[in-house]
Backbone as CSV, one residue per row, in Angstrom:
resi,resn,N_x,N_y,N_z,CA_x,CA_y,CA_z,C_x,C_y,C_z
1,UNK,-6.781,-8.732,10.750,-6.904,-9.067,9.350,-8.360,-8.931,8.893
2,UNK,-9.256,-9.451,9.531,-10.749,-9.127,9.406,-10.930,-7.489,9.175
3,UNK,-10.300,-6.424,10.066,-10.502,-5.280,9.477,-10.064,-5.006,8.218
4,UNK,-9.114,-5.333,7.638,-8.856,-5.590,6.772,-9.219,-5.643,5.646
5,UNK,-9.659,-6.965,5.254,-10.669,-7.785,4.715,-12.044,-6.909,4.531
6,UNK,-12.816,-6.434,5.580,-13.988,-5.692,5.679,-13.798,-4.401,4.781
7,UNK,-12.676,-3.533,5.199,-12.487,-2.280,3.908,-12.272,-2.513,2.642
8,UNK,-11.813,-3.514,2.548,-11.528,-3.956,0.828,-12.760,-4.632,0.394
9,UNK,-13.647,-5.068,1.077,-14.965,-5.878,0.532,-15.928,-4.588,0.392
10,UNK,-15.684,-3.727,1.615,-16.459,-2.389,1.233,-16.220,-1.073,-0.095
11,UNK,-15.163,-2.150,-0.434,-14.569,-0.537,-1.197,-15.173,-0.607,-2.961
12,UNK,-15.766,0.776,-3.311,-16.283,0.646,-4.503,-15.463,1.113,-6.002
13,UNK,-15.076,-0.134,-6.626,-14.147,0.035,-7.518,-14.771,1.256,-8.113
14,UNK,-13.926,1.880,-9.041,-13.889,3.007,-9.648,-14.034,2.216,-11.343
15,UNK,-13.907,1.455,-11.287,-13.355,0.713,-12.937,-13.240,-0.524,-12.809
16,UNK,-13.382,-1.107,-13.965,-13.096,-2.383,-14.188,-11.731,-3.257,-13.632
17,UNK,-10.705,-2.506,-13.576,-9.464,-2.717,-13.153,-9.392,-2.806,-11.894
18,UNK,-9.906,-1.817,-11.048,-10.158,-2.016,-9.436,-10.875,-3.061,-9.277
19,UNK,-12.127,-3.244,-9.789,-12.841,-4.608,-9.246,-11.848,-5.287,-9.318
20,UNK,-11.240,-5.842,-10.331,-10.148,-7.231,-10.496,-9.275,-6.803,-9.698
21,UNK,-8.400,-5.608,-9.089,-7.752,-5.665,-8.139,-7.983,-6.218,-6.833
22,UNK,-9.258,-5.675,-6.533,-10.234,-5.602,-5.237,-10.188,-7.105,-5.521
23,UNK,-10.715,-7.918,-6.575,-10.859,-9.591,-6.119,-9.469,-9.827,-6.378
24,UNK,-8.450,-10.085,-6.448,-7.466,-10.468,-6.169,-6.876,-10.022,-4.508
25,UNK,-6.798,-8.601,-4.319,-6.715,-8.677,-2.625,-7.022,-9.386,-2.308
26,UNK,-8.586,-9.711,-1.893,-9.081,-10.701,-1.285,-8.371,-12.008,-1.323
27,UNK,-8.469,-12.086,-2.473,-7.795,-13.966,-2.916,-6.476,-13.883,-2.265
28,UNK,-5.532,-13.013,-2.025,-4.391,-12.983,-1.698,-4.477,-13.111,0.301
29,UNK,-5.557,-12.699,0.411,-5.498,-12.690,2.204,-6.342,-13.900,2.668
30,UNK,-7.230,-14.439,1.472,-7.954,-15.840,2.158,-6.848,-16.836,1.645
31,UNK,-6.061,-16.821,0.256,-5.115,-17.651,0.555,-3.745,-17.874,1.522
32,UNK,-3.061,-16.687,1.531,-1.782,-16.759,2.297,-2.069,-15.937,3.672
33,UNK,-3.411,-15.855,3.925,-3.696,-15.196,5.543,-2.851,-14.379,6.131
34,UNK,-2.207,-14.356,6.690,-1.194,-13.544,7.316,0.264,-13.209,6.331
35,UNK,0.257,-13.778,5.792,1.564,-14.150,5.434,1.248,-12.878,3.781
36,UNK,0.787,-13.316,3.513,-0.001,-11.932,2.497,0.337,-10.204,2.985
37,UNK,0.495,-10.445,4.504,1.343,-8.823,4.764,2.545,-8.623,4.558
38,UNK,3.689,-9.812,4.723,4.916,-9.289,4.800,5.686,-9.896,3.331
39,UNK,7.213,-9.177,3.516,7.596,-9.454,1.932,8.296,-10.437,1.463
40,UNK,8.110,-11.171,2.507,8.478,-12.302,2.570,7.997,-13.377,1.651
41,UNK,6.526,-13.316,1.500,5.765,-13.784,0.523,5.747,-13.292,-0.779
42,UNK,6.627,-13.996,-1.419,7.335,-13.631,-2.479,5.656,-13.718,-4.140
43,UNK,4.857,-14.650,-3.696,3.603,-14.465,-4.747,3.032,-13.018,-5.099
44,UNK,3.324,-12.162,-4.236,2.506,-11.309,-3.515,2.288,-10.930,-1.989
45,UNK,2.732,-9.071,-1.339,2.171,-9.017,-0.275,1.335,-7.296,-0.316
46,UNK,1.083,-7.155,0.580,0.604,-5.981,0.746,1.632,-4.668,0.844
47,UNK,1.362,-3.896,-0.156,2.389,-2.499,0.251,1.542,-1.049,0.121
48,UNK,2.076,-0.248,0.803,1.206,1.291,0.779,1.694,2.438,0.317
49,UNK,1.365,3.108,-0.556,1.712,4.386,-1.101,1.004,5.493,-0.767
50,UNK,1.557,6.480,-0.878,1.079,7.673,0.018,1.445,8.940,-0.987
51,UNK,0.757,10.147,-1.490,1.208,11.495,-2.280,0.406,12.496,-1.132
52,UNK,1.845,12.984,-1.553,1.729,14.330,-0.594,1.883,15.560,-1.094
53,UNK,1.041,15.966,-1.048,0.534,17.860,-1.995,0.862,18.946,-1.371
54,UNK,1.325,19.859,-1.726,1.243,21.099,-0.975,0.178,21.623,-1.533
55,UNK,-0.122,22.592,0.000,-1.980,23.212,0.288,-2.303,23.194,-0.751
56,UNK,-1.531,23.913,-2.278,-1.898,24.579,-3.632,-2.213,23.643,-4.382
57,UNK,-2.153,21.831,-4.309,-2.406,20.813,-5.450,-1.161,21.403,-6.594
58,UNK,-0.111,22.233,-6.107,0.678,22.379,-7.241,2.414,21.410,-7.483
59,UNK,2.164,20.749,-6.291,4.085,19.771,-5.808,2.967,18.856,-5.453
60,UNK,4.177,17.683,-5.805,4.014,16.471,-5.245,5.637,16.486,-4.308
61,UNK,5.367,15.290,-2.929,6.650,15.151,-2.734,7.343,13.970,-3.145
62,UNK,8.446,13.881,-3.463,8.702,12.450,-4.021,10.149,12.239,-3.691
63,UNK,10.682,11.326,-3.376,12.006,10.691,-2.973,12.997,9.639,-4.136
64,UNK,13.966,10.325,-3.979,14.613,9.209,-4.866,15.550,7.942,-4.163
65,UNK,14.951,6.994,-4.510,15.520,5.823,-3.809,16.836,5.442,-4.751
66,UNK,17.834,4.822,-4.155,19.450,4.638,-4.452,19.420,3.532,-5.114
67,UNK,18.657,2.667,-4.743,18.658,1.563,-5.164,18.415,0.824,-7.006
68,UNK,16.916,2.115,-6.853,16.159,1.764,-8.390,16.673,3.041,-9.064
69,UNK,17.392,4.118,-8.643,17.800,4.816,-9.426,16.421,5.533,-9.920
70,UNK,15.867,5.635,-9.272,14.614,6.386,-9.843,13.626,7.588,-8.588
71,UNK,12.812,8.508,-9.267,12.016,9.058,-8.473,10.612,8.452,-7.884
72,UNK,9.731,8.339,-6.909,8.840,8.202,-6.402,8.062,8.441,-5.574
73,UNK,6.763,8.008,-5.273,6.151,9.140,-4.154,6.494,7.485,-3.442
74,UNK,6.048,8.027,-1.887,6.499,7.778,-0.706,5.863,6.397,-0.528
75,UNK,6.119,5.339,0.222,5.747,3.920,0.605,6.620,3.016,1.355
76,UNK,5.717,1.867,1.050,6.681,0.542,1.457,5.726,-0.613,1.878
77,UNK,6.511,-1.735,2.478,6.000,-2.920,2.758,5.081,-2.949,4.030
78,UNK,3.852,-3.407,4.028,3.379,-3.418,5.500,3.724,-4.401,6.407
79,UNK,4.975,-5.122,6.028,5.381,-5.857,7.047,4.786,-6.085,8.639
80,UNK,3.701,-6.919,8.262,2.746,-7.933,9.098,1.704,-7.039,9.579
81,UNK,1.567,-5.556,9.332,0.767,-4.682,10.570,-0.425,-4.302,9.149
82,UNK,-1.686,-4.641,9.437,-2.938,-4.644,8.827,-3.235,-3.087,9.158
83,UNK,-2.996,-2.280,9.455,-3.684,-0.785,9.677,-2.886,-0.053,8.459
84,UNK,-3.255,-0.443,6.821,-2.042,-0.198,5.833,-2.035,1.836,6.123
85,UNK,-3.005,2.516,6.666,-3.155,3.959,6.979,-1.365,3.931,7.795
86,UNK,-1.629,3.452,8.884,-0.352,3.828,9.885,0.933,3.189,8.765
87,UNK,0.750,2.134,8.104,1.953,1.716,7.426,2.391,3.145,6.708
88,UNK,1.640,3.671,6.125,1.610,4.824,5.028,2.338,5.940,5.522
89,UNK,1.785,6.178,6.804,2.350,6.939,7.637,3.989,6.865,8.484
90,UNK,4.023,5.969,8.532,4.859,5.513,9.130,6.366,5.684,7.817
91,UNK,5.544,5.209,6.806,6.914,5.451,5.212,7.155,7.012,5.504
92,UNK,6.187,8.377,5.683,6.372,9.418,5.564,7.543,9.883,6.388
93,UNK,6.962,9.457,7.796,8.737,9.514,8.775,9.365,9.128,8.239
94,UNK,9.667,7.330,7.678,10.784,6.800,7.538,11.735,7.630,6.775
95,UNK,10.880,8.055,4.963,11.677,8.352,3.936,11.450,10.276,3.453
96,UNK,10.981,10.923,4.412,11.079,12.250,4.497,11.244,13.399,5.439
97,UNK,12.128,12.433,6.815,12.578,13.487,7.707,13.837,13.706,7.349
């Protein structure tokens, strides 16, 4: 969780909106510590999204989930595992083999 914590304290908002994102992360992992990863924690938890380009920047890939009836690029919950990169990765197997 400390790694964690350390990339998001390092990370340089782009905008006004990121800063306030960026301090709310935080607030969300010093308050509910662990529990802030999975989705269980219904206040708020951590989730990862991922776009995937072909070589040309001309496609995105995107999946339609059954559920919401809608299109989207690729993700999900990081259910408890702090490396949100491998979470990201890990959605790409799940929802595009």
């Amino acid at each position: 969780m400390e790694k964690l914590k350390e990339m998001i304290r390092n990370y340089k908002p782009y905008n006004e909106q990121e800063a306030r994102d960026k301090e709310q992360m935080l607030w969300y992992i010093e308050y509910f510590g662990e529990q802030a990863l999975v989705r269980q924690c219904l206040s708020g938890h951590f989730t990862t999204s991922i776009l995937i380009f072909n070589k040309d920047h001309t496609k995105v890939l995107m999946c339609y989930h059954l559920i919401d009836k809608s299109w989207s690029w690729l993700g999900g919950h990081a259910d408890g595992i702090t490396d949100l990169k491998s979470v990201a990765l890990r959605e790409v197997q799940e929802e595009a083999s």
